[in-house]
N, C-alpha and C positions, 0 to 999 in steps of 0.2 A: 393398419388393416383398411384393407378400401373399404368404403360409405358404402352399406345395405339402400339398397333404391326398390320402392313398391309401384307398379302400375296401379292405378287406386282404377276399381270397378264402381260403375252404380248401377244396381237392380232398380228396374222400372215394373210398375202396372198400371194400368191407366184407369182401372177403378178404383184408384187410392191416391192420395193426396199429393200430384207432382211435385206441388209444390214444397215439399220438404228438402227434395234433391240439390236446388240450389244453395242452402245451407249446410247442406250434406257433404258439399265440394268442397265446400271453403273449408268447415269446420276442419275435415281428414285430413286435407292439404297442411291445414296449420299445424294438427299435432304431430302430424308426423314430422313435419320438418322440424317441429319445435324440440323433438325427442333425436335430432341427431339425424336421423334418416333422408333418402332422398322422395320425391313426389314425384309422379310419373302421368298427366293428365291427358285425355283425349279432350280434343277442343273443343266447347260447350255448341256450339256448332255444325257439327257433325250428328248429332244425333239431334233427336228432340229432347230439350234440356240437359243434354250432357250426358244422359244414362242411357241402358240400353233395352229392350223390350222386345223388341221384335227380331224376325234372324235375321233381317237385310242389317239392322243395326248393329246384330252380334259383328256382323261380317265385316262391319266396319271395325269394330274394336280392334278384332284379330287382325284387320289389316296395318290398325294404327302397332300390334304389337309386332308384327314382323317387320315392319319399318324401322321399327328401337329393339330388333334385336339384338342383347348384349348391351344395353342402358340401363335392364332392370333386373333383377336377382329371385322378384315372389309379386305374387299381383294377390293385391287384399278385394276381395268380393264385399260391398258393404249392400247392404240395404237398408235403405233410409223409409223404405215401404217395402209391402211382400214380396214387389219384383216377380219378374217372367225366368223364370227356369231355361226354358226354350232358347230365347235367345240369350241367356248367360251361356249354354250349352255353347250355341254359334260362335262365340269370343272367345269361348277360355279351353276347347278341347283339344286345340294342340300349342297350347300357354307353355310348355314343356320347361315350368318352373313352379314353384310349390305354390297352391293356392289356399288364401287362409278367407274362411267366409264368415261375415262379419253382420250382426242385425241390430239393428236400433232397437234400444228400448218403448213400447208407450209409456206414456207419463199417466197418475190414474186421472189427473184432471184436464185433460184432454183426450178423449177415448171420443166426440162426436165425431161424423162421417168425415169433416174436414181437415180431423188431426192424428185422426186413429191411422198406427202404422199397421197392424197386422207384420208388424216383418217376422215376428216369433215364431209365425205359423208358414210364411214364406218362407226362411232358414229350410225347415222340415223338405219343404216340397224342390227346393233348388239340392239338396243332399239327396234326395230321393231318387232323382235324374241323374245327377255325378255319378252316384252307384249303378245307376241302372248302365250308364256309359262307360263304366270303367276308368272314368276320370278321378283321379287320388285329389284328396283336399286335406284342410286342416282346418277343425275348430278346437278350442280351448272352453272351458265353462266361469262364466255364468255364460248361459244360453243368448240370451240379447244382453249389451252390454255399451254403454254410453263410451264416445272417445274421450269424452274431459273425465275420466274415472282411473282410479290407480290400477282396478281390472286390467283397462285396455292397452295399460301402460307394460304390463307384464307382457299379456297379449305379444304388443307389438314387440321385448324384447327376444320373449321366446321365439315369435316367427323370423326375427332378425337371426339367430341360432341356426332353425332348421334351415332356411335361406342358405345359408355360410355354409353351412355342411352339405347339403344337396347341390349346390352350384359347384363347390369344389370338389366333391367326391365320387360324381355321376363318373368321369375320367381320372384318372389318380397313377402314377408310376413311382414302385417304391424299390430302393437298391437296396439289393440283399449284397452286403459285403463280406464276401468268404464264404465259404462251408459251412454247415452247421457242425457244430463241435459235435463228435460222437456220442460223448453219453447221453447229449441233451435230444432227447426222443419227445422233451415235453413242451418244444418248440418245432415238432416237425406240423407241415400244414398242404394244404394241396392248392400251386399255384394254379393249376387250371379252374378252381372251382375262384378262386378270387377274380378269374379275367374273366368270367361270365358274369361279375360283378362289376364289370369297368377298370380292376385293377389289373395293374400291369407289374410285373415283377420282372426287375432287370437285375443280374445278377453278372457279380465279381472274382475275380480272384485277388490273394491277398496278394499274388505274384503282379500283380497288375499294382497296388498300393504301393510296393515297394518299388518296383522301375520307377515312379512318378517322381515316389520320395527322394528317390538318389537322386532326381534330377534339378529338385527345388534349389533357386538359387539365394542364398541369403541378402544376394542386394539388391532384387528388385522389391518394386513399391508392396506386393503383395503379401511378401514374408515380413517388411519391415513394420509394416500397419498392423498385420494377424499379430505380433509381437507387442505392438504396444500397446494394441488392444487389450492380449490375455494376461498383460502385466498389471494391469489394473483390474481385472475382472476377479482376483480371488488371490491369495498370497501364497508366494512360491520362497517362502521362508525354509532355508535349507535345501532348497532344490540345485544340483548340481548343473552349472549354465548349460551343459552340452545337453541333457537332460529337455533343459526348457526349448530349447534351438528344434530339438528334434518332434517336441510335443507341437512348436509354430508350423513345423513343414509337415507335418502330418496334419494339422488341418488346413494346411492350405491341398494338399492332395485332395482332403476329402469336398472342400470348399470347391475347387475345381469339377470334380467326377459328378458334383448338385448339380454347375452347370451348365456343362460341357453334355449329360445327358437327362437334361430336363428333370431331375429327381425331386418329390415331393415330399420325399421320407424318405430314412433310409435304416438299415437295420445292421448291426456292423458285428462281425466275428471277433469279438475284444481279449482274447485268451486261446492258447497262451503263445501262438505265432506272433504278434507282432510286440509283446515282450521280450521274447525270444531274440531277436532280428532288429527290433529299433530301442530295444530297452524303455519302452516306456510302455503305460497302459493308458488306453484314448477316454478313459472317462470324461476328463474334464472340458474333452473336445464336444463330449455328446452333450455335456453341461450347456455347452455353449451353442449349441444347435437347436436343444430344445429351446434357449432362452430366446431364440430369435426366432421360435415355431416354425422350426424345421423338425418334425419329430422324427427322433436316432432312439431307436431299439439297440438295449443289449443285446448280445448271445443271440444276434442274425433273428429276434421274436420279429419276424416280419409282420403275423397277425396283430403285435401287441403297435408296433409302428401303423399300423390302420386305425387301431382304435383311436391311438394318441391323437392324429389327427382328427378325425372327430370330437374327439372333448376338445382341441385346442380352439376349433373353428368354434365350437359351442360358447365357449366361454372367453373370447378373444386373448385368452393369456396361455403361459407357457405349458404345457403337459410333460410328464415324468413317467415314465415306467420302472415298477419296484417291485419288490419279492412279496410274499404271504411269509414274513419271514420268522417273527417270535410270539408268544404268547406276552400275556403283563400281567405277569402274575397270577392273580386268582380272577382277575373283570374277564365276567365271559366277555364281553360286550369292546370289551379294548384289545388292542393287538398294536404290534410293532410293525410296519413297512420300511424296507432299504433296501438300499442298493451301492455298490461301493463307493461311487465317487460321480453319478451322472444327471444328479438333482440341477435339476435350474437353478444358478443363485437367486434368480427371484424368490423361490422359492423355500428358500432358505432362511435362518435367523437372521445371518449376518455374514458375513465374507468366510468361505470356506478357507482350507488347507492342505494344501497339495502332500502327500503322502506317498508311502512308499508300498504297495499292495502287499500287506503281510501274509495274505496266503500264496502270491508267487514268489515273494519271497523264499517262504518255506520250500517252493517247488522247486524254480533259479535261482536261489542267490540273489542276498541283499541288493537295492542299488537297480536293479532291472525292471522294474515297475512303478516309477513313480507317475504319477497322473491321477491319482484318485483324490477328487474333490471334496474332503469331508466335512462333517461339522452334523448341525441339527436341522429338521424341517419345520418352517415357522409354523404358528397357529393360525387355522383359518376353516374354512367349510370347503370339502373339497365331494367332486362327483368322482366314482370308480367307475369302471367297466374290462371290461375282456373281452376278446374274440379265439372265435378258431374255427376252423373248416371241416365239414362230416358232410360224408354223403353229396360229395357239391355243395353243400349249400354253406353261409357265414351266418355264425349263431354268435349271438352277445351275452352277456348278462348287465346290468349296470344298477349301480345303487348311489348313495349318498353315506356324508360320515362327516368329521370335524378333526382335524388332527387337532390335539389340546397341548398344554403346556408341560405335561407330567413328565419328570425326569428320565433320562437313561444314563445308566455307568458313564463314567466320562469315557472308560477304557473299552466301550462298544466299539466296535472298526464299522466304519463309514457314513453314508451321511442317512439320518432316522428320523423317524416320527411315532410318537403313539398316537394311535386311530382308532377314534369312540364309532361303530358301527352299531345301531340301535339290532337287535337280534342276530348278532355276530355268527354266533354258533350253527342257526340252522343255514344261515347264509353259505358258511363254507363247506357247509353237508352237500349243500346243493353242490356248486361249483367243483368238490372233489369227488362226486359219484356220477356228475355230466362230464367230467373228461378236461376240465378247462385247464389250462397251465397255471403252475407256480407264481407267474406276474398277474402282476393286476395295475392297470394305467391311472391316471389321475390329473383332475386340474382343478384350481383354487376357484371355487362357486357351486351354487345349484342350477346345474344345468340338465338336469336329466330327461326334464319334460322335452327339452328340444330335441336333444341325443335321441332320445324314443321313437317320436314323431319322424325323424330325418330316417332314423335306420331303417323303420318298420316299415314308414307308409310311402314314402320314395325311391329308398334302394335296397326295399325287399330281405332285410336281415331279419332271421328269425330272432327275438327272444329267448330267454331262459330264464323265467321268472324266479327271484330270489324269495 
């Protein structure tokens, strides 16, 4: 994943103590670089001391930030003193990247005229103007907040999140592959309310999938490396070779159609045509797509292919989309999530195994569906969320849970997890009386606060409080 890079700000006022600014530089410069991140500095030079106060100054910054545009992903506002509003305003109102505003703590043994920052009361008065301009920002609490503190260290990873999401998903084109399967009404969505979001839905036929595939030739570089790849990637114990040949060109089709049309996601019709037609079933391809954070939606859930992207960019690792699928027993508070075969092996306990889809089975005939990647989902803290489109507009919901270690029948078909969700119950009250679909997305961490922050305060997606 490319390096998060911050324009670092300094708020100025010239009745408070410049001289903290210089300190101010170095200090932010250092932690951020020290936490992974890139630093992004206007020449101490350019302005007086470095910071900015006035609007000929803003006006510099803003010049310094359209000269590096595309070098930085979020510009951190700090104040090292109260700072001028005014000319923060002049720099950062068409920043056209997520701003997070940042205030120095006072110390209580240093509060004389020389040392005292006032920037607590500064914060207030620079958020006051943002609002009044309609310029979007981002704070996180404690209100002032030292950069040597485990605070700002959060701080900094959650802004690194929204950053990642907002950078990537202001533009976003996602291929819908195939039709939507008829019965599945609870995946239908309205592409036009997504492209007044920035997305862009490019859509397939599976008659287009097929031409490709018959064309794929087994001896160039492309089939031979997708093959040795997914030969290792999970075990094809029992898999009939023709089988496997046909599961490598089928993702080299789809590998191809990424990016031949630029595709950021893609959402794929997986039933029961290309069963039918290549005898196989593409789970293990989407297995392998999310692993690479390319997020592949089942059953064409192009919404659910939006969200994924978002938690994957949140939390830099793989995303999975799965069912609301069993109860566990009598735990209100636990629940089952699966999906046949399309979990990321990251994601997983241990090295899946390729199957043979028993309920197309049932449908076609043994033998015509093998590609389901099964096995168990490991333990770990994972973020949910969903999307879906009303009335124009993209509404979410998103929470937190733990997949745990608690058993399932070995003789469950596909790959699962149980999922401790703290008030489970009214949670799915919500979600099945707001209209939301059967899926619900997921990625290994707490990332919600960023997810939030990105949807809400920069690309305008409603909530749906759980």
């Amino acid at each position: 994943m490319e390096q998060t890079t911050f324009a670092l700000f300094f708020g100025n006022r010239g009745f408070f103590p410049e001289t903290l600014i210089e300190g101010a530089r170095r200090e932010l410069q250092t932690i951020v670089e020290r936490s992974g991140y890139g630093a992004l500095l206007l020449d101490p030079d350019a302005t007086r001391f470095g910071a900015v106060e006035t609007v000929e100054e803003g006006r510099r910054f803003a010049a310094f930030l359209d000269a590096n545009r595309g070098k930085f992903h979020g510009v951190i506002l700090s104040l090292p003193n109260f700072g001028d509003e005014t000319g923060a305003v002049a720099a950062l109102q068409d920043a056209g990247v997520p701003i997070l505003i940042h205030a120095y703590p006072d110390e209580i043994d240093k509060m004389d005229f020389a040392h005292r920052r006032d920037a607590f009361c500064g914060k207030f008065s620079v958020m006051d103007v943002f609002y009044q301009y309609g310029i979007p920002f981002t704070i996180f609490p404690p209100h002032t907040v030292a950069p040597d503190s485990n605070a700002f260290q959060r701080h900094l990873e959650d802004f690194a999140g929204v950053c990642r999401i907002v950078n990537r998903m202001k533009r976003l084109t996602i291929g819908m592959i195939g039709a939507r399967t008829t019965p599945f009404k609870t995946i239908r969505f309205d592409e036009l309310a997504l492209q007044r979001y920035g997305v862009t839905t490019e859509t397939f036929d599976l008659a287009d999938v097929f031409l490709r595939f018959r064309d794929v030739d087994k001896n160039i570089a492309p089939y031979r490396n997708k093959a040795e790849y997914l030969k290792d990637y999970t075990s094809w114990k029992g898999v009939p070779d023709e089988t496997f040949s046909n599961l490598v060109k089928l993702s080299v089709v789809l590998d191809d159609m990424i990016q031949e049309y630029s595709l950021d996601a893609v959402a794929v019709r997986c039933w029961l045509e290309i069963e039918k037609e290549l005898g196989v079933s593409p789970c293990v391809i989407l297995s392998d797509l999310n692993d690479r954070c390319i997020p592949a939606a089942c059953e064409t859930d192009v919404c659910n292919a939006l969200v994924m992207m978002g938690l994957s960019l949140a939390s830099g690792k793989s995303p999975a989309c799965l069912d609301w699928n069993n109860n566990y027993g009598e735990d209100p508070d636990k629940c089952i999530l699966f999906h046949c075969g399309s979990i990321p092996q990251s994601l997983m306990r241990g090295k899946g195994q390729i199957v043979d889809h028993p309920m197309f089975a049932k449908a076609i005939g043994a033998g015509r569906s093998f590609g389901c990647n099964v096995g168990r989902i490991a333990k770990f803290p994972f973020t949910f969320s969903s999307i879906k489109t009303q009335e124009g507009k993209v509404l979410f919901y998103l929470g937190e849970g733990e997949f745990t270690d608690n058993s399932i029948q070995e003789e469950f078909f596909g790959c699962a997890g149980v999922a401790h969700i703290s008030d489970l119950q009214k949670k799915l009250e919500i979600i099945g009386r707001q209209g939301y679909r059967h899926h619900v997305s997921v990625t290994p961490g707490s990332v919600s606060i960023p997810v939030r922050e990105a949807f809400t305060r920069y690309l305008k997606y409603e909530m749906t409080e759980l």
